[in-house]
C-alpha positions as CSV (number, residue, x, y, z in Angstrom):
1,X,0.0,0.0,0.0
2,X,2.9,2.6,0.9
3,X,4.7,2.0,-2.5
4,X,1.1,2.5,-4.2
5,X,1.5,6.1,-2.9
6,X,4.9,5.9,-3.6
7,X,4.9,5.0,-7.0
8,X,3.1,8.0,-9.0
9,X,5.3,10.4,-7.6
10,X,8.7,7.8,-8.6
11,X,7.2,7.2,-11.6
12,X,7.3,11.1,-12.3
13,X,11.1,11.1,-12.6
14,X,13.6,10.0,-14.8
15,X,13.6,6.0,-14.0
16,X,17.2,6.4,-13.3
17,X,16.8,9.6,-10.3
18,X,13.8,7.3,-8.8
19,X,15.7,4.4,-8.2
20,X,18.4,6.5,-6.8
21,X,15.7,8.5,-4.7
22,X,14.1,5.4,-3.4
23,X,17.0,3.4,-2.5
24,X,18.1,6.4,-0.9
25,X,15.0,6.8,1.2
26,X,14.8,3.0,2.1
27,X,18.2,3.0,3.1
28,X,18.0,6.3,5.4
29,X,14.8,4.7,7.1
30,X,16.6,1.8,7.8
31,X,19.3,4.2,9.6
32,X,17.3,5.9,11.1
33,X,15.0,2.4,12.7
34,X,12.2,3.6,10.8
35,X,12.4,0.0,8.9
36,X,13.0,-3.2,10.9
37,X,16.6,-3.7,10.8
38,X,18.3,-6.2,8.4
39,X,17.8,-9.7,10.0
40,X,16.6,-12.4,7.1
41,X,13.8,-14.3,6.9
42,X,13.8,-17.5,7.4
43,X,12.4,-19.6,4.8
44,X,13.5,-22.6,2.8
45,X,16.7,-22.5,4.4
46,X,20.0,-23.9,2.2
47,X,23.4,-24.4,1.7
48,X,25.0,-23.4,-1.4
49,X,28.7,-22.6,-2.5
50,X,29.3,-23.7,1.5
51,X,27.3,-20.6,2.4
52,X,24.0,-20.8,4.6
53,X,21.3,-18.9,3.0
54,X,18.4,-18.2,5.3
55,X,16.5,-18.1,2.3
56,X,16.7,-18.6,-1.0
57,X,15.6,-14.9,-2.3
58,X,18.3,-11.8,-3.0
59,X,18.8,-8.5,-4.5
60,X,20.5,-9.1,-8.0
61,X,23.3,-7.1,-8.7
62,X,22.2,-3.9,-11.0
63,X,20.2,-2.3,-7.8
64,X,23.4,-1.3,-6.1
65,X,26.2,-1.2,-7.9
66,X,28.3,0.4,-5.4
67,X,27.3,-0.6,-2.0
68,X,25.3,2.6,-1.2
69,X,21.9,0.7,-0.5
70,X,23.0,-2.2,1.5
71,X,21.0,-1.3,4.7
72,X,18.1,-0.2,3.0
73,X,18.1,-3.5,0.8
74,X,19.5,-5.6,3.9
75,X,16.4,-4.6,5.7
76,X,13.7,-6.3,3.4
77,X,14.5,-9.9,5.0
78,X,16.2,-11.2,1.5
79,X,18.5,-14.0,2.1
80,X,21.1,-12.2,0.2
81,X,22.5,-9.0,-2.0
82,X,24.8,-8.6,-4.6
83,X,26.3,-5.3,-5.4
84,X,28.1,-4.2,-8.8
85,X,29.0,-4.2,-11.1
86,X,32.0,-2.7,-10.2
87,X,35.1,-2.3,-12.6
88,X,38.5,-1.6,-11.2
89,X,38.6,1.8,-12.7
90,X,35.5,4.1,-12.4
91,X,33.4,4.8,-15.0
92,X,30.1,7.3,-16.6
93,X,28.6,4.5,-18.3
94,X,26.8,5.4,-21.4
95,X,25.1,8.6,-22.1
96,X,21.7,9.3,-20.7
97,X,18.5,8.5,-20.6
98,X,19.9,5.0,-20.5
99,X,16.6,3.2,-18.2
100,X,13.2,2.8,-20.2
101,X,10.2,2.1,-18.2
102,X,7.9,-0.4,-19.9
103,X,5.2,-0.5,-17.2
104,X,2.3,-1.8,-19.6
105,X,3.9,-4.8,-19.4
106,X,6.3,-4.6,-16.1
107,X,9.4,-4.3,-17.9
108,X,12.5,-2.5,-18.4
109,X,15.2,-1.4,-20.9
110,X,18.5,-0.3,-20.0
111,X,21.9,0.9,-21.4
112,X,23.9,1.7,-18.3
113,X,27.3,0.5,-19.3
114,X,28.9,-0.6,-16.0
115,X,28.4,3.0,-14.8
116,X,30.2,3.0,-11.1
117,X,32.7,4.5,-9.1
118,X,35.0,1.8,-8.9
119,X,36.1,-1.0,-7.0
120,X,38.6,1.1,-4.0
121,X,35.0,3.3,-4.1
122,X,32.7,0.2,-3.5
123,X,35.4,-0.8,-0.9
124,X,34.8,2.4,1.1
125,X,31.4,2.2,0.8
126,X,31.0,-2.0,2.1
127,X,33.3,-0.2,5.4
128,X,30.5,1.4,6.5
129,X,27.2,-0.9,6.0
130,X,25.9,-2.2,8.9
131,X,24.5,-4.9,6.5
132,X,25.8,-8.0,7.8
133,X,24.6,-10.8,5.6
134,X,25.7,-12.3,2.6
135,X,27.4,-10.7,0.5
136,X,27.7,-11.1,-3.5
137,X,30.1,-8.6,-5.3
138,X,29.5,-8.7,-9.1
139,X,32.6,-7.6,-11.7
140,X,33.1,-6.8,-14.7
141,X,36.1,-5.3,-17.3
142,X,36.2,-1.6,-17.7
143,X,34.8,-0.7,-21.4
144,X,37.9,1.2,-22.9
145,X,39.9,-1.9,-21.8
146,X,40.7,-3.9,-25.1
147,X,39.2,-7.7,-25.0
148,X,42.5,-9.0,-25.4
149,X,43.1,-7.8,-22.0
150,X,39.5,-8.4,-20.4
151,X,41.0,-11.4,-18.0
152,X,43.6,-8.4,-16.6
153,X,40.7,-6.5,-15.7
154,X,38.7,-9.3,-14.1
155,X,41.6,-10.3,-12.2
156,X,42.4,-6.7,-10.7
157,X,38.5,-6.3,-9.4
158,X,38.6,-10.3,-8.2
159,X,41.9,-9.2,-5.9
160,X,40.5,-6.1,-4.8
161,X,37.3,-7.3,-3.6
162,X,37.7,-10.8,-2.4
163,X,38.9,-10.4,1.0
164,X,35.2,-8.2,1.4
165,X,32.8,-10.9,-0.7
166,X,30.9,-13.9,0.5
167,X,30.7,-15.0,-3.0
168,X,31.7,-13.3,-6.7
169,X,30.2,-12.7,-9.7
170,X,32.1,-12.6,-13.2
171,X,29.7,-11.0,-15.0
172,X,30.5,-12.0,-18.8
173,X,27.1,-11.6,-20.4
174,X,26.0,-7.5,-20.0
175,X,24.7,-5.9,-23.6
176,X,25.8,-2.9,-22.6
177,X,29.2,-3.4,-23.1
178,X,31.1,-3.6,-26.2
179,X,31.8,-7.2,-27.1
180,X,31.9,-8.3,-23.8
181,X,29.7,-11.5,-24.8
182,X,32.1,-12.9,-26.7
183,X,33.5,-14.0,-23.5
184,X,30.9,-16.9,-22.7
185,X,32.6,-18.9,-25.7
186,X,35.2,-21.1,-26.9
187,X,39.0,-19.8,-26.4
188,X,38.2,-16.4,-24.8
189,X,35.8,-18.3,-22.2
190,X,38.5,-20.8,-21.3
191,X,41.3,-18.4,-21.1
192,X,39.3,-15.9,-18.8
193,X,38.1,-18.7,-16.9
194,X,41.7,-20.1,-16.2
195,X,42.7,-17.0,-15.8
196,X,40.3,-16.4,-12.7
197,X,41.2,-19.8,-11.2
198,X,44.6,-19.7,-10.9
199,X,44.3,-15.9,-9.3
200,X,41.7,-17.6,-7.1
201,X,44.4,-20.5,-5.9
202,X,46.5,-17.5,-5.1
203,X,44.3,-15.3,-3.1
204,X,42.9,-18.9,-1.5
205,X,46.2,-19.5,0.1
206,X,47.4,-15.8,0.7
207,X,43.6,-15.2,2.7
208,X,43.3,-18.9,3.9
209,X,39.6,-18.7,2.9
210,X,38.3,-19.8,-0.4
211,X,35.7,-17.3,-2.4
212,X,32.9,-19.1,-4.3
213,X,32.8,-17.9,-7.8
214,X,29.7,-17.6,-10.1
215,X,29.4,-16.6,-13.9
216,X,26.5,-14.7,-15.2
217,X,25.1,-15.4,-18.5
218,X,23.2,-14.2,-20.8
219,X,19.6,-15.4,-21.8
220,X,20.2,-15.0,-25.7
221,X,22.8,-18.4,-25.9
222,X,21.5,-21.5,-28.0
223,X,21.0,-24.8,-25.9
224,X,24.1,-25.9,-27.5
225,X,26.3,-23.0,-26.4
226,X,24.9,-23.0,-22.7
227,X,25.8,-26.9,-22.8
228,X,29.7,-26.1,-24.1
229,X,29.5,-23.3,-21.3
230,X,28.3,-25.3,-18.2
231,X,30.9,-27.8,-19.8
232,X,34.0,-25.2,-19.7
233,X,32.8,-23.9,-16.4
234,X,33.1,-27.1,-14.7
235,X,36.3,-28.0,-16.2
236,X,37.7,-24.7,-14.4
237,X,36.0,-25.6,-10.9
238,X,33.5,-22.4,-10.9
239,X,31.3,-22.8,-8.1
240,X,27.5,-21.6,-9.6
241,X,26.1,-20.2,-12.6
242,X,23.8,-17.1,-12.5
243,X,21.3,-16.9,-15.4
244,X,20.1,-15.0,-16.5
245,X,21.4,-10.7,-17.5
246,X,19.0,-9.0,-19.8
247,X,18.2,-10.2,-22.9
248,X,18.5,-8.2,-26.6
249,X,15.4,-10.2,-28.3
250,X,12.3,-7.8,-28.6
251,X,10.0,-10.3,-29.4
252,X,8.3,-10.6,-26.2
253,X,7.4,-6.7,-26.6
254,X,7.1,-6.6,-30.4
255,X,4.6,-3.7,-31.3
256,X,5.8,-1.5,-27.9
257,X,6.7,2.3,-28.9
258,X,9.9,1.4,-26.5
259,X,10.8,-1.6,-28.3
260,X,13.3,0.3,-30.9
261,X,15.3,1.5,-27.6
262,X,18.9,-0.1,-27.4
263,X,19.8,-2.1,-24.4
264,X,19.0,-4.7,-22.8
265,X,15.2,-6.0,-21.8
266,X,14.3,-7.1,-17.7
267,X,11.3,-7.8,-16.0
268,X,8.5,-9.9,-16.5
269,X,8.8,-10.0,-20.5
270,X,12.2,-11.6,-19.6
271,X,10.9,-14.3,-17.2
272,X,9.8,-17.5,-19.6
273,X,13.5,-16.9,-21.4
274,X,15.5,-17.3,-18.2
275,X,13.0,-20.3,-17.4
276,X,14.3,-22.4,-20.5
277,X,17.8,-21.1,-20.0
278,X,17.6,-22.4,-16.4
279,X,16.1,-25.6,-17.5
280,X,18.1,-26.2,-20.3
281,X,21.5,-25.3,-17.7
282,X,20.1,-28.0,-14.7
283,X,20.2,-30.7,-17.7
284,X,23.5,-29.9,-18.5
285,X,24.9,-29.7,-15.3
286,X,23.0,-32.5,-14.1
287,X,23.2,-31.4,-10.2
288,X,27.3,-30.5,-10.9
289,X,26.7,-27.2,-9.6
290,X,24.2,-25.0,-8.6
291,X,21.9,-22.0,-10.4
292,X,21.1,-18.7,-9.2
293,X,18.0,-18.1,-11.3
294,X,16.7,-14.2,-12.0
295,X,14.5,-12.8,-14.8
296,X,11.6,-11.4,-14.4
297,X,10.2,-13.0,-10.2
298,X,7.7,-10.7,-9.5
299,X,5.5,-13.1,-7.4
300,X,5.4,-16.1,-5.4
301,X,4.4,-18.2,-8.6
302,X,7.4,-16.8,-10.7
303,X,9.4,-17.3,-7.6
304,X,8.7,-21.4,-7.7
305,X,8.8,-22.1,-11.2
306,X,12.2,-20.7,-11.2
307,X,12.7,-23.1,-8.1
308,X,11.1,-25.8,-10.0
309,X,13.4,-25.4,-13.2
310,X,16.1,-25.7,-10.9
311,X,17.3,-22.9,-9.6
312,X,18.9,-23.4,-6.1
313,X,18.4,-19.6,-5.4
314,X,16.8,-16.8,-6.8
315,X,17.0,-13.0,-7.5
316,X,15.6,-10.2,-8.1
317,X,15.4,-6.4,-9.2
318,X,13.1,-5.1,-11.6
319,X,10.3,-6.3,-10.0
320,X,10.7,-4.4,-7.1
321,X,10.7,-1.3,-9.6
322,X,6.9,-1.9,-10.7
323,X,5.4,-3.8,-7.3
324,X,7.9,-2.1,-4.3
325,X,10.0,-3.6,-1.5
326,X,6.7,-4.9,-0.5
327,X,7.0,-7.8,-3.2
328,X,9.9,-9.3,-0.5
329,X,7.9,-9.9,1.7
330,X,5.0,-10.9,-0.4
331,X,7.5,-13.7,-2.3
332,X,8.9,-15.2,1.2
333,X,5.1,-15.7,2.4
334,X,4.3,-17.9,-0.5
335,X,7.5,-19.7,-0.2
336,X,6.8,-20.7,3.4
């Protein structure tokens, strides 16, 4: 009912000032004890990557991308958050408007580029949460850094960040960076991915403590690509899989005035595409390792069929957009 109120008035602005001016005010209430503070609900209760989840719902990464709204999002009783994506440099992100409301059909399109302030930023940031969870940290290569060099980049954020994260995200499969798909495949995938591990050995032995690693990918491979991919992340002892990132297909809102607008596509028009991929990924990997589902879970039904397709955990963002922080809440009843 509060978001209800809320909403016209968000829905006034620029998408991209109302999600910083209602993150901001969450957040604030939480400091200030006007929200309860962040203590997860438990529901469904798991352990994945070695990590105890309280319950199997989080904040997907994309809704803070440098730590600002962790007690704001900490107090919604998720079982998780992930934060990014952060690059090791800062960096604008593409020119604006970049976020495209779709709200006849609950969606969104955006461009954003990997805007953030960095990773020694984010770092400064994660110092003064009281957010005390788990904690996902997604990265990604800056955009001006050439692809030959993409594993340089990843490596840099992964060694800055992992002393701070619960788990980490490589996030391979943004649109809104040049190229940067390319990396789910063949050579490039193998290289980046080998890359990663053997930093991770390194960091493993020089923390004593060993950082689960995910890969995000992106909803727009063939079956036969996400099967090579589930194969090659195996083979270089990644811990989950995240699917899915945005997708660049139209058809599910062919005919919308937005539909022209370049970027990629969330929310509920998204949801029955990250269903297949997450399907076709749990017979691939055959139990091997586990899926972090997220596309379009805006209710308790979306919610389970993305449990159902085999998803160990799930996520969340654009949702919250359309239905507000209410839909938390809303999602862990139904789960009960």
């Amino acid at each position: 009912m509060m978001y209800a109120l809320a909403r016209r008035l968000l829905f006034s602005m620029d998408a991209e000032r109302a999600h910083a001016v209602a993150l901001s005010g969450l957040t604030q209430a939480a400091r200030c004890g006007l929200v309860q503070p962040g203590v997860a609900t438990v529901v469904r209760p798991r352990t994945i990557m070695g990590l105890s989840f309280p319950n199997p719902l989080g904040i997907a990464a994309g809704a803070d991308k440098n730590g600002e709204f962790l007690d704001g999002l900490g107090a919604l009783g998720v079982g998780f958050v992930e934060v990014g994506t952060v690059t090791p440099r800062a960096q604008p992100g593409n020119p604006k408007p970049r976020v495209f409301r779709l709200p006849e059909v609950d969606g969104l399109i955006n461009r954003l580029g990997f805007n953030n302030n960095g990773v020694v930023a984010l770092l400064q940031q994660l110092e003064r949460t009281r957010y005390a969870g788990i904690l996902g940290i997604n990265i990604g290569k800056n955009f001006d850094t050439p692809m030959e060099k993409a594993a340089d980049d990843y490596v840099l954020a992964l060694r800055a960040v992992y002393a701070r994260a619960n788990y980490i995200t490589v996030n391979i499969s943004s649109p809104n960076t040049q190229n940067l798909r390319a990396l789910q495949e063949g050579d490039e995938l193998a290289h980046l991915l080998s890359t990663i591990s053997n930093a991770r050995e390194a960091l493993t032995q020089a923390h004593g403590r060993r950082v689960p690693i995910a890969i995000k990918i992106a909803p727009d491979l063939t079956a036969q690509q996400i099967e090579t991919l589930a194969h090659t992340v195996q083979t270089f002892g990644m811990d989950a899989i995240i699917a899915t990132n945005t997708t660049l297909s139209r058809q599910p809102i062919s005919g919308h005035p937005l539909a022209t607008e370049s970027g990629g596509l969330s929310g509920a028009p998204l949801h029955e595409q990250s269903l297949t991929v997450v399907r076709t990924l749990a017979r691939a990997l055959d139990g091997a390792l586990p899926i972090i589902g997220v596309g379009g879970i805006d209710s308790g039904a979306r919610a389970r069929a993305m449990l159902d397709a085999g998803a160990s955990l799930i996520q969340l963002y654009t949702g919250m957009v359309f239905k507000g922080p209410e839909l938390i809440g809303a999602i862990l009843r139904d789960l009960a």
